[in-house]
DRENROLUM-641096 format. One record per atom (N, C-alpha, C): x, y, z. Coordinates in steps of 0.02 Angstrom, whole numbers, plus 50000, padded with zeros to 5 digits. Layout:
# DRENROLUM-641096
XYZ/...
# end
This chain:
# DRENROLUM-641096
391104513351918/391254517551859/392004517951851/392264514751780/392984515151775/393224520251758/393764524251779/394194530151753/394894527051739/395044528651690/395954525251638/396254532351678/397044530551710/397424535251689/397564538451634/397804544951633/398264546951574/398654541651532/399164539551594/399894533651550/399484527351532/398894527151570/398704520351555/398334520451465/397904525851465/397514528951423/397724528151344/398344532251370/399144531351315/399324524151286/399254518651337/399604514351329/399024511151279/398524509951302/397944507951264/397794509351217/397874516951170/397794519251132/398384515051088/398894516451106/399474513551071/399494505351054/398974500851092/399064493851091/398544495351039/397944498951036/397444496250997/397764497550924/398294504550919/398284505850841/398804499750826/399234497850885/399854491050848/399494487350843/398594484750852/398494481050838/398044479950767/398134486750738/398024486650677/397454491550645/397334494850704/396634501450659/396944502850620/396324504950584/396464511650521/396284516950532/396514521550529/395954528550561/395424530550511/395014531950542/394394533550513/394394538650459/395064542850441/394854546650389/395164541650352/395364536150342/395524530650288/395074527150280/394614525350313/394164519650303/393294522950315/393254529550319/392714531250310/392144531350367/392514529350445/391984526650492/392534528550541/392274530350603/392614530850672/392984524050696/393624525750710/393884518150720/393514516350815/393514510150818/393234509150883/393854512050950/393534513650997/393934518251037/393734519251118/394134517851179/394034518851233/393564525151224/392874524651271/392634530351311/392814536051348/393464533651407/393554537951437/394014542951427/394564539051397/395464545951365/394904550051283/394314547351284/393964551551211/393524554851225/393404556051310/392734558551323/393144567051331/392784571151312/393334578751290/393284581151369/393114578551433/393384582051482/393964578351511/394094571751492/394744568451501/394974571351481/395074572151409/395464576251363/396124583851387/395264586051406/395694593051442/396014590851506/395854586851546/396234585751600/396944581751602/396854578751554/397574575451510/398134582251481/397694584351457/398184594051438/398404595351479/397934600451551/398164601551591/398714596151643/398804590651642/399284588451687/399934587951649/399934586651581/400514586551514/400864593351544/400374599451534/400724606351537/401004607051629/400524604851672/400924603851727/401744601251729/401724597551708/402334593551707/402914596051652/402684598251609/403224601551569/403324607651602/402904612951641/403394619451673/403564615651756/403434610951770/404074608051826/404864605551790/404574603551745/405264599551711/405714607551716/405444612351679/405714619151646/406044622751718/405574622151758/406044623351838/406424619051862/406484611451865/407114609451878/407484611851860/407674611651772/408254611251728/408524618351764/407914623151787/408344629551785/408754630351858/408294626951897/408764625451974/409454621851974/409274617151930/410124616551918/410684618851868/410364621651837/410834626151798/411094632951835/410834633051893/410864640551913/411464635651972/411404631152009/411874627652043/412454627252022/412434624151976/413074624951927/413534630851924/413134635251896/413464642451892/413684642751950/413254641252011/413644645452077/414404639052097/414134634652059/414744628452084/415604632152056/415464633751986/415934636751958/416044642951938/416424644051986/416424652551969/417144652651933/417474651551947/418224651251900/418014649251814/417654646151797/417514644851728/417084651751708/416664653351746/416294658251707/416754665551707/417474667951764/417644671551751/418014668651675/418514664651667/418834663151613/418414665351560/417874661951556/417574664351495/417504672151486/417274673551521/417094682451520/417854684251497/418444680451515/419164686251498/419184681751430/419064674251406/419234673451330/418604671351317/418144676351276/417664676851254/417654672851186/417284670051156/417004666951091/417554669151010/418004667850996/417994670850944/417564672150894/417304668750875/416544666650831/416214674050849/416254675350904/415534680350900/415784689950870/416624688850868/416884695250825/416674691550765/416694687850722/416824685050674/415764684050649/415654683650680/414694685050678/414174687250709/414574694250707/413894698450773/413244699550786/413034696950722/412304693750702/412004690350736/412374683150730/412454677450760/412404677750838/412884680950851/413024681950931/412334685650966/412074690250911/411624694150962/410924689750952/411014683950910/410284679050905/410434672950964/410894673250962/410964668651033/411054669751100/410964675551094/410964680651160/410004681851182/409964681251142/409254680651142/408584675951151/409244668651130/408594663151134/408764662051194/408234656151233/407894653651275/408724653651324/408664655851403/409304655051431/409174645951463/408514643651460/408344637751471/408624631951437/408984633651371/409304627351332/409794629051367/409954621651348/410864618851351/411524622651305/411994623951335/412234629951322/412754625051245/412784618251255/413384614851239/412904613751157/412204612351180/411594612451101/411054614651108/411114620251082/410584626751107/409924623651087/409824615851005/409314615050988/409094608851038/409204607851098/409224603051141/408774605451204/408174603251236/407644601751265/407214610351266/407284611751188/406844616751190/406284614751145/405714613751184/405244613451145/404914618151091/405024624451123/404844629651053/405254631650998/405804626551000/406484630050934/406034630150869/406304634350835/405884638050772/406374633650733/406834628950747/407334628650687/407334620250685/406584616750722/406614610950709/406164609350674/406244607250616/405624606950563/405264599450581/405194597650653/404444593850671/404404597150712/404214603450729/403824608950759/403134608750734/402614604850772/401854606950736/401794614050763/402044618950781/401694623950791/402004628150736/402354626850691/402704627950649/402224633450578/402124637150572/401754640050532/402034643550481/402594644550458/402994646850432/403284646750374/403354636150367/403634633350315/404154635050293/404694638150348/405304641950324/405624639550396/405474634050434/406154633950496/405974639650525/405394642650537/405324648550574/405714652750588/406274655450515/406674660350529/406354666950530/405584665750505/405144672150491/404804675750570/405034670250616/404674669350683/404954673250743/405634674350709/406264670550771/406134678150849/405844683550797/405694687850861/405064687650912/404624684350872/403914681950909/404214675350949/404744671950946/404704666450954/405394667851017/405424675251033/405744676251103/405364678951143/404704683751126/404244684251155/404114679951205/403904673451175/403524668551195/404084664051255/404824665151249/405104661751264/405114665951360/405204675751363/405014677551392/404514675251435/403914677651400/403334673651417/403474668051446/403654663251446/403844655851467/404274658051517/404894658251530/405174660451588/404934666051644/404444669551615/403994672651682/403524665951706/403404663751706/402594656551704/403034651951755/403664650751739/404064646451768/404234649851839/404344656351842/404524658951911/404124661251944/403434656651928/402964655051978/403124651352048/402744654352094/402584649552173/402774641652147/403214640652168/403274631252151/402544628452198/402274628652258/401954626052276/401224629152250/401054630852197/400454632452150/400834633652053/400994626952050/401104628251966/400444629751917/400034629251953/399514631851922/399074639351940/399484642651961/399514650351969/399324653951911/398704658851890/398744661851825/398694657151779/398674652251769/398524646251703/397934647851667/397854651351607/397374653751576/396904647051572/397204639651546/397044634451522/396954627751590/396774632851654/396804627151714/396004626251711/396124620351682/395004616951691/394784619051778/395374618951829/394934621351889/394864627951895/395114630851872/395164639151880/394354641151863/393994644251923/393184646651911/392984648551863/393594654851842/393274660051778/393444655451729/393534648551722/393654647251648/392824642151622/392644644151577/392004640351562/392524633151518/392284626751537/392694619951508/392094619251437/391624623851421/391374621351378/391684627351325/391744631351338/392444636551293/392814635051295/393324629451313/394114628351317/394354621851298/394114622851224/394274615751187/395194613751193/394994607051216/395934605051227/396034601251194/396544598551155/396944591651118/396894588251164/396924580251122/397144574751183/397844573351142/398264569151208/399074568051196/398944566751118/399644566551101/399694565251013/399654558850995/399874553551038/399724547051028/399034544851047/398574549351053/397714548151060/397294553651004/397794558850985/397354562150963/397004558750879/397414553050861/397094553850795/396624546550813/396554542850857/396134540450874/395354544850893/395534548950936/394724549550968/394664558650910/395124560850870/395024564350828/394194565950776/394064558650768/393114559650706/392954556150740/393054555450830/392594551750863/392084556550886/392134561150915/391984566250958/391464566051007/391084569951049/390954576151034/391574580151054/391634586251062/392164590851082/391994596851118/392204600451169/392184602551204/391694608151189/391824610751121/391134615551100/390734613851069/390714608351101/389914604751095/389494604951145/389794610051196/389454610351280/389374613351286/388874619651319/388664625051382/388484624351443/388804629751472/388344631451537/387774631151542/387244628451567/386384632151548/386484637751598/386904640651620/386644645651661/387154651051628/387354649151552/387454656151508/387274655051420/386594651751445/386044652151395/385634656851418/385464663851383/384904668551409/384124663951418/383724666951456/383034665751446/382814666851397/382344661451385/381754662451315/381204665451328/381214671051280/380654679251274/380164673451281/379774669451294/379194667251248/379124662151342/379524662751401/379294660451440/379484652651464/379234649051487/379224642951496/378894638951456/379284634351415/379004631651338/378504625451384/378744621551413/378364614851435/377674616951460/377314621351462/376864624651463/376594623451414/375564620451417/375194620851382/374474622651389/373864623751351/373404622451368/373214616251385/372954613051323/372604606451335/372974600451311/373154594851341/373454588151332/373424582951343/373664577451333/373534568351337/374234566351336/374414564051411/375004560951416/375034552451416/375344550451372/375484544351371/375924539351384/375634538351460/376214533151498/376354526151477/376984528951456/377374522951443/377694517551461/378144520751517/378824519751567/379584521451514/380174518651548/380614521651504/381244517751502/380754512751463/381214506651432/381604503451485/381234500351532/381524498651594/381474489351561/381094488551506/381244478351485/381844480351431/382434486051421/382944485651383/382564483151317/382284486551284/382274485851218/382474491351184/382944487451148/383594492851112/383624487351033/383884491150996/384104489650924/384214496250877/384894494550832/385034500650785/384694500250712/383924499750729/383624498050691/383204504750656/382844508350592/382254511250601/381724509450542/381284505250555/380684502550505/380674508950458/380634515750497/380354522150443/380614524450407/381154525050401/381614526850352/382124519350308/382174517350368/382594510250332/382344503150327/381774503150298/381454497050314/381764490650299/381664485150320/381974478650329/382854479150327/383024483250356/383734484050353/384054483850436/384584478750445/384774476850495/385254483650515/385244486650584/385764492150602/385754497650531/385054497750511/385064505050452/385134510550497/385164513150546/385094520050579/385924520850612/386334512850621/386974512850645/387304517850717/386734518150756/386624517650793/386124516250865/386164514050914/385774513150950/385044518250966/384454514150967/383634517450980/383394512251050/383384517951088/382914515051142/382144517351127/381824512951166/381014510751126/380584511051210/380014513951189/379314512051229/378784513251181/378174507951217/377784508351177/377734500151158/377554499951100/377764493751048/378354489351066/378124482451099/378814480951107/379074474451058/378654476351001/378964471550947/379264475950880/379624481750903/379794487350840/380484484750825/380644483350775/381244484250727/380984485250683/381844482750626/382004484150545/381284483250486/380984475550538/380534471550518/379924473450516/379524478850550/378934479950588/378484483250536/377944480750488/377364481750477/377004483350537/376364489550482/375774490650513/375254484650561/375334478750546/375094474050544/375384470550604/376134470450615/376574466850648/376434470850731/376454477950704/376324481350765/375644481650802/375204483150746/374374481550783/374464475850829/374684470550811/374694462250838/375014462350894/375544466850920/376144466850974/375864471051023/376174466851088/376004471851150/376284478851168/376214478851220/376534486651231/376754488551291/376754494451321/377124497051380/376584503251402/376384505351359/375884510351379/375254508351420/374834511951451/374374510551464/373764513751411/373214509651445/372614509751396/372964506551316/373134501851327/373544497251271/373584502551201/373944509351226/374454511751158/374684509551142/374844505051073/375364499051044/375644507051007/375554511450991/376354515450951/376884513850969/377244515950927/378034513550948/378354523050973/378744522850999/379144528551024/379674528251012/380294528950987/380954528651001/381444533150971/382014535450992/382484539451003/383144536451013/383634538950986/384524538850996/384724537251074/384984534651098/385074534451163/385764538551205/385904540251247/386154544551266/386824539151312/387424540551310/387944536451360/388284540651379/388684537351439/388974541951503/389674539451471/390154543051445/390624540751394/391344540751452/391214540351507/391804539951563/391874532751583/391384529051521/391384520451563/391584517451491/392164514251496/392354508251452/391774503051422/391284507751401/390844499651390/390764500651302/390434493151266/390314494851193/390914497051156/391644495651184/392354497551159/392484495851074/392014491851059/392284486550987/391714489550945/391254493850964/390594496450902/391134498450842/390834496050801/391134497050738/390894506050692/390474507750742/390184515650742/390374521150792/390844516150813/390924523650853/390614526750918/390094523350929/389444524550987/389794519351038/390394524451084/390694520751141/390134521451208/390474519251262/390254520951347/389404518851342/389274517651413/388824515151438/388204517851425/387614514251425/386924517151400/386764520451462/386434526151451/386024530651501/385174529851509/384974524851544/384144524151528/383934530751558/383384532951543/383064541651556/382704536451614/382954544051665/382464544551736/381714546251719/381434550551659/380794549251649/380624552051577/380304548851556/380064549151492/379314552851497/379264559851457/378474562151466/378244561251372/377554557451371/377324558651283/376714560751307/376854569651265/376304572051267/376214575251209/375434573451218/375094576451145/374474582351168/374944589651131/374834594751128/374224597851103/374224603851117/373484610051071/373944611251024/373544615250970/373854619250922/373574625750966/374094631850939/373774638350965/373184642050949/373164640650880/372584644850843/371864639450817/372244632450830/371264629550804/371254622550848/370504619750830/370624614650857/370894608150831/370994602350855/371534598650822/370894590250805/371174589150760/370664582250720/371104576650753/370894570750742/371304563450740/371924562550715/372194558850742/372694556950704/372654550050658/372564550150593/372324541050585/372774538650600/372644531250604/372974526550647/373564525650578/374214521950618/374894520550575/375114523750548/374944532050559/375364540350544/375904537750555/376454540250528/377124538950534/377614546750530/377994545950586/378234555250617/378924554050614/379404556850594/380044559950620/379824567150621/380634568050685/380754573950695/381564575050704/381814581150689/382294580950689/382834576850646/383504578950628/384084576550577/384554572150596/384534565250586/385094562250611/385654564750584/385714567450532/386324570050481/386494575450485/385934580550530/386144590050541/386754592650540/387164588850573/387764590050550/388334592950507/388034587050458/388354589150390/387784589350328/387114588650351/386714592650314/386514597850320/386544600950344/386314607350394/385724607450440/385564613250469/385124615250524/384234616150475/384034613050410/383554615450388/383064611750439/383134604050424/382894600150472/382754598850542/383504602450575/383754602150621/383164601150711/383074600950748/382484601650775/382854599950849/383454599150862/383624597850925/383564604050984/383274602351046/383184607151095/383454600651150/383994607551201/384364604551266/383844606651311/383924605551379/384064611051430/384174607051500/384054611051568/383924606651608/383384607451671/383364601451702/382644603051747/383004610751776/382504613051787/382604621151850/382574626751794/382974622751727/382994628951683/382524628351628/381954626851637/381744625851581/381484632551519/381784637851545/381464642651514/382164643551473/382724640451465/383184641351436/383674636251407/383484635751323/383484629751275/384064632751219/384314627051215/384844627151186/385164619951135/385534621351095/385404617851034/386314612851042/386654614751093/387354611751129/387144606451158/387394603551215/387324598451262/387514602651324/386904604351360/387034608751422/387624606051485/387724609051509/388114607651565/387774609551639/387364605351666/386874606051718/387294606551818/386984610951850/387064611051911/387324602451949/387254603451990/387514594752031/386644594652021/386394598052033/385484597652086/385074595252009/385264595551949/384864596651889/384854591651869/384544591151832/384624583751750/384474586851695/384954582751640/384804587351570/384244584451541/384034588951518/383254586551463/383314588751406/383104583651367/383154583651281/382194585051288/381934588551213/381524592051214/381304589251130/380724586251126/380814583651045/380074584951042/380104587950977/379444592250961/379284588350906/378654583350873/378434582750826/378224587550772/378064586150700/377524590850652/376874589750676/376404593950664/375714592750681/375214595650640/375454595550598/374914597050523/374914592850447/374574588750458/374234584650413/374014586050336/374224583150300/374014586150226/372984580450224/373034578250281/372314574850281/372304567850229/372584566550207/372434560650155/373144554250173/373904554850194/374384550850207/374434549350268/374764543850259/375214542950345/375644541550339/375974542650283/376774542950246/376914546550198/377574549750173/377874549650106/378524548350116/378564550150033/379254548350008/380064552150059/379864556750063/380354559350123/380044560350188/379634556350213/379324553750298/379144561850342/379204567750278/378984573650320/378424578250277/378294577050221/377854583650173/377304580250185/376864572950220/376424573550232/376144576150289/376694577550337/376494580750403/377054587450431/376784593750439/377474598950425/377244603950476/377694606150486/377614609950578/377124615950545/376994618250604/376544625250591/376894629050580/376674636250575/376894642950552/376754647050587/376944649650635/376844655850683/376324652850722/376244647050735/375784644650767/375184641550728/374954642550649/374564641350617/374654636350566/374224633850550/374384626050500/374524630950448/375034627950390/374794629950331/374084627250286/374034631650225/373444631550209/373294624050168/372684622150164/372904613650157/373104608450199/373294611350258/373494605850290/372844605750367/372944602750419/372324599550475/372634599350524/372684602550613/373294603150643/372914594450689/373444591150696/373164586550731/373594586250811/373564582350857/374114582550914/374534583050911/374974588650938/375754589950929/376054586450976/376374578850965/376864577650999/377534578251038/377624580451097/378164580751110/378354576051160/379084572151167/379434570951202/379814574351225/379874572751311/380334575551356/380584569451421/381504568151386/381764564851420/382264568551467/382104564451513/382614568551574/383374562651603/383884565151614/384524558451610/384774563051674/384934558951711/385684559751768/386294557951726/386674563851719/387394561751680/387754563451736/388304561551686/388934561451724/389324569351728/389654572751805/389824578451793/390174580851715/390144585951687/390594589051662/390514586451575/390844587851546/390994586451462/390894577851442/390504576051463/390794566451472/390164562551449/389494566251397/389064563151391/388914565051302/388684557751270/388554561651200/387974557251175/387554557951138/387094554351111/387534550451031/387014542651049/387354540550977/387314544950919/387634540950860/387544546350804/387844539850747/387664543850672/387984541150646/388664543150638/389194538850601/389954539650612/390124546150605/389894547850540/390134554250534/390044560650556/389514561550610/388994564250636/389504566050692/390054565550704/390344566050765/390104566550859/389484564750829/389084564750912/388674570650907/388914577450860/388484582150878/387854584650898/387794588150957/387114586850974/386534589850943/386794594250884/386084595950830/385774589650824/386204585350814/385864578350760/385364575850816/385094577550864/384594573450911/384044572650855/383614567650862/383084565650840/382804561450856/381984560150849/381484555150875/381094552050815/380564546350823/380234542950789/379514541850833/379084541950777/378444537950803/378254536950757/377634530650781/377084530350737/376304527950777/375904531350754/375424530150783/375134524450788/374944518950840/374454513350834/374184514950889/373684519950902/373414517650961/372714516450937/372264513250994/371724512750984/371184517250959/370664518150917/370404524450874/370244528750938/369744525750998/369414525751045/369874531951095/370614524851095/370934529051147/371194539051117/371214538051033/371284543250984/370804549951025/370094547050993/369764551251022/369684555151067/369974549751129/369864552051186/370494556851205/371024557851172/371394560751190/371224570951144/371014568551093/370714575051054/370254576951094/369614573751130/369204576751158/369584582451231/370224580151281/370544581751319/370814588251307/371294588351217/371304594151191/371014601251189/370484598151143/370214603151125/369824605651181/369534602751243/369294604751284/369684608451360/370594608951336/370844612351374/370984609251429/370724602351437/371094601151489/371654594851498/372034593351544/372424590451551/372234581451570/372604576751514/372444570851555/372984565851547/
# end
């Protein structure tokens, strides 16, 4: 597993834009981009060593400025007996420079101060006036700064509100910049740091342990261990090469793409047992601390994450019993676009093994001992007559407090539950489309039904009879 330095990180960033990106808010798409200086816990750890190093710099300069002074003491009496004329002549003046930073250079006060209010490429600059509107907040801070500095030299990271190791700091609250020569690269790449939680400061769910059911039919698959992958989806984008523009790992059906008729799939083998030819597939998940997939023209960097286990299970309804599903039903769930369409659609659930009673709509941040699990809930109510429409969801639409609506037939509620070993910390994101920034609302799944009528049956009979198979 490769990790880039910082300088190296830098350097790379800087070869790829001389070699001619455009950034993505020019051209409409994430420019292609290292994994690891973009994965947002590099990020912060790139902050924190930047800010390391700038309050050492701030304690040299002051160790030797204070040497100095003691070197010459005959100059500093002189001065004290012929004082400034300038400062009878602008007592204004005199008492604003009495005030700024004793850390600048005495010979150009606007010289290695990073917070001068009076350099108009100050991004912290809020003012639009040379921060003359600032200049008393902007000794505060300078205070502030010279207490921080006369810290323990052998712990510069003493009190560091912004130290990623410091216990009390949660890294999924403490969104950091990356250097400025990376930030407008991995900028509409994302995800970003509050795109993460703790699961262990997600409350429990009133309602118990969700993976809990009565009666069900699990359908073993395996979990895409012959690598069948393509950024393909027949259901929404039919005959269209990379329509979903990003990566779908697949079980089930192992002849599903762009291409795949009802017909194409009946005919194709499978992965399941009791020859389920449905197709299954989902966004795939990468460990974004590995240089791999550097040149996607989407944005979907770092290495694929195959799931340690894939569960398809088909559910009870709470309140009735559940009919067939006819064969070549066709299901989404969940918004590739939630994002920036909103949460109507939305359907993404996190969590992780140990916690399953506590789901969350972030990208959890799991124990060493855990794995995160994505949680994908099908519709399961049937208008009885389609196995499609025009928007791939009003013929089949979730229940209502547990109950079909009226008109509709509750049939097996599908759910998937994938489980992944990631990588510690902020460093994992599911594909997405470009603009989608990785966010993890946008999770979503696909199916479609081909299984055998027989094997149908037999899984309704398991249902409704409460028990497990």
């Amino acid at each position: 597993m490769s990790r880039s330095k910082p300088v190296a990180a830098a350097v790379s960033a800087l070869a790829l834009v001389a070699g001619g990106l455009v950034s993505a808010a020019v051209i409409g798409v994430a420019a292609p981009a290292r994994a690891d200086h973009c994965d947002p816990a590099e990020q912060g750890r790139q902050q924190t060593q930047q800010d390391n190093q700038n309050r050492n710099q701030n304690r040299n300069q002051n160790r030797d400025q204070n040497r100095q002074n003691a070197q010459n003491p005959d100059q500093n009496q002189q001065d004290a007996q012929n004082p400034d004329p300038n400062l009878e002549q602008n007592p204004d003046q005199d008492a604003q420079n009495r005030n700024q930073d004793p850390n600048q250079n005495p010979q150009n006060p606007d010289q290695n101060n990073p917070n001068n209010p009076n350099d108009p490429n100050d991004p912290n600059d809020e003012t639009g006036q040379n921060g003359q509107d600032s200049q008393n907040g902007q000794d505060n801070q300078n205070l502030n700064q010279n207490r921080q500095d006369s810290q323990d030299p052998q712990n510069p990271n003493q009190n560091d509100p912004n130290d990623p190791n410091d216990p009390s700091q949660d890294p999924s609250e403490q969104p950091s910049q990356p250097a400025d020569n990376e930030a407008e690269e991995c900028a509409d790449l994302g995800p970003f740091l509050e795109d993460f939680i703790d699961i262990r400061r997600v409350p429990p769910n009133s309602r118990g342990n969700l993976l809990q059911t009565r009666g069900s039919f699990v359908s073993a698959c395996g979990t895409n261990g012959n690598g069948h992958n393509n950024p393909d989806n027949f259901i929404v984008a039919p005959g269209v090469r990379n329509g979903a523009h990003h990566l779908h790992d697949y079980v089930g059906n192992v002849s599903t793409d762009a291409f795949s008729t009802d017909q194409s799939l009946a005919a194709a083998g499978t992965t399941c047992r009791f020859n389920d030819r449905s197709t299954y597939f989902w966004p795939v998940l990468r460990d974004r601390k590995v240089d791999d997939n550097v040149s996607d023209p989407d944005g979907n960097v770092g290495r694929v994450l195959r799931p340690r286990s894939v569960t398809l299970q088909f559910r009870n309804n709470t309140s009735s019993r559940v009919v067939a599903m006819p064969r070549f039903l066709r299901l989404i769930t969940g918004d590739a676009k939630a994002a920036t369409n909103g949460g109507a659609n939305a359907r993404a659930a996190w969590t992780c093994t140990g916690f399953t009673n506590r789901i969350t709509t972030k990208y959890p941040l799991c124990p060493r001992s855990s794995q995160v699990v994505r949680l994908l809930d099908f519709p399961s109510c049937w208008d009885g007559q389609n196995t499609d429409s025009a928007n791939h969801r009003t013929h089949v639409v979730f229940p209502q407090n547990g109950r079909c609506p009226q008109g509709t037939r509750a049939v097996p509620q599908l759910r998937m539950v994938l489980t992944y070993s990631v990588p510690q910390g902020a460093s994992y994101a599911l594909d997405a489309f470009p603009e989608q920034k990785h966010n993890p609302v946008t999770d979503h799944a696909d199916f479609a039904n081909v299984m055998p009528d027989r094997l149908m049956a037999f899984a309704v009979n398991c249902i409704n009879r409460g028990r497990r198979c």
